[in-house]
C-alpha positions in Angstrom: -78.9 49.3 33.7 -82.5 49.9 32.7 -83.0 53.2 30.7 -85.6 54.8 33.6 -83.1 53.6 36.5 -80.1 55.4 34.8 -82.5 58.6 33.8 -83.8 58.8 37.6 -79.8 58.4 38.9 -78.5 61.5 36.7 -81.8 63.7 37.9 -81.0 62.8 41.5 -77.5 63.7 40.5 -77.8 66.9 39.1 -80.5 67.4 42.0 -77.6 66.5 44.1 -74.8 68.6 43.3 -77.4 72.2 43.1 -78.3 71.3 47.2 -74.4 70.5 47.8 -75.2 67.4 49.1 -71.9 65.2 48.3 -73.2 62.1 50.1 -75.9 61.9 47.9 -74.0 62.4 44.8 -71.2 59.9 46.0 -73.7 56.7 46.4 -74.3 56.3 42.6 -70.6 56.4 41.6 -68.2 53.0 41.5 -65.7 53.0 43.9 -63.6 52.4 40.9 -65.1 55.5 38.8 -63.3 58.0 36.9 -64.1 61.8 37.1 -62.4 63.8 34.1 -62.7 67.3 35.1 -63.2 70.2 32.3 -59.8 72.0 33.1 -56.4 70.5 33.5 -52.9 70.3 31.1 -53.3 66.8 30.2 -56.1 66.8 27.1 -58.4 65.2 29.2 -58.9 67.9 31.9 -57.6 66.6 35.2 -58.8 63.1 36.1 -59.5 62.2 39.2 -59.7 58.0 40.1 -61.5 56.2 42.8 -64.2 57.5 45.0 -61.6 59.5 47.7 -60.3 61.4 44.7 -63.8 62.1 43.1 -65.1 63.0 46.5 -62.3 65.6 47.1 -62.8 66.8 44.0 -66.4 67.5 44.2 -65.7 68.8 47.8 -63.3 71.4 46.3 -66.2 72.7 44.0 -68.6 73.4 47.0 -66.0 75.2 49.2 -64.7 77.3 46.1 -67.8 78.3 44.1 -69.8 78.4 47.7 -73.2 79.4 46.2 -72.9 77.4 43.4 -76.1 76.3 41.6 -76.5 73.6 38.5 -80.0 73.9 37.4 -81.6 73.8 33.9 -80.6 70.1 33.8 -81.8 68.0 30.9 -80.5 64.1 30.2 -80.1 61.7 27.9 -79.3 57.6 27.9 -78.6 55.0 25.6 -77.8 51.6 27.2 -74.2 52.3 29.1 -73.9 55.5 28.4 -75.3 59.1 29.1 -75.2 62.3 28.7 -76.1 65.3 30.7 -76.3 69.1 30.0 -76.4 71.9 32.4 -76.0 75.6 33.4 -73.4 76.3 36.8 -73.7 79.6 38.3 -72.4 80.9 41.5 -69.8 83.3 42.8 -66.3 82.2 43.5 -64.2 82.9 46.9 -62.4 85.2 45.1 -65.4 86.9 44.7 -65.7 86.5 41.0 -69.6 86.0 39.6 -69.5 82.8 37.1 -72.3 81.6 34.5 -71.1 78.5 32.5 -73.3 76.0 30.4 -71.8 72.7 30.2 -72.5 69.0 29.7 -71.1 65.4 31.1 -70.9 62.3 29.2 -71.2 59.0 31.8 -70.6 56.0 31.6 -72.8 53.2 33.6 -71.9 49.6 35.1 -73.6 47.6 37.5 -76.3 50.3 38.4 -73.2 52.9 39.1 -71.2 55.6 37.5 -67.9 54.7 36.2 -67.3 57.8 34.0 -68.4 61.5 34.2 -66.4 63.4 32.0 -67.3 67.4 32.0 -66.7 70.2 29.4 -67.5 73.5 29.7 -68.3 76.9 27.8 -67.9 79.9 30.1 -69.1 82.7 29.9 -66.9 86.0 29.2 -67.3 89.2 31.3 -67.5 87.9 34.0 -68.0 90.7 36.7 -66.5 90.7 40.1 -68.9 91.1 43.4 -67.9 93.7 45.9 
């Protein structure tokens, strides 16, 4: 994958997941691609397989964190691989406010995502809404 492609596929990524638009997101991942989420009991997060997994588990974000943002995206690319780093902000259903900076390393193949694996640093005091 050419450097500009795979720089112009995690922007419209990142673009992607601060509208909620999970289509969008879903057409630049494998149908073979792994997600490794940031929490989980297993040392790699929980990992997610194949695009119904991946989708669900992007789903799950939206309807949990409704009003979640990921802005003050920057990215990075060397051949296969990729890195990206954001901030995540919104308000859980529970009603709890969260601010947390994190990154994702990817991997590429073919034009397409393979591997996005997130980590996290949250924020502490957290404040509840309402």
């Amino acid at each position: 994958m050419e450097h500009d492609d795979a720089m112009r596929m995690l922007k419209d990524i990142a673009t992607a997941f601060d509208q909620h638009d999970l289509e969008r997101i879903m057409v630049h991942f494998a149908d073979d691609a792994v997600f490794e989420g940031p929490r989980g009991t297993d040392k790699w997060g929980t990992r997610f397989v194949g695009d119904a997994q991946i989708r669900e588990a992007f789903a799950a974000r939206f309807s949990g964190i409704p009003d979640i943002r990921y802005q003050e995206d920057e990215h990075f690319v060397d051949g296969d691989r990729g890195a990206s780093e954001w901030t995540l902000s919104g308000t859980t259903t529970d009603g709890t406010r969260i601010e947390v900076r994190g990154c994702d390393l990817w991997r590429f193949r073919d034009g397409k995502v393979v591997m996005k694996d997130s980590y996290w640093k949250i924020r502490t005091g957290n404040q509840r809404i309402g």
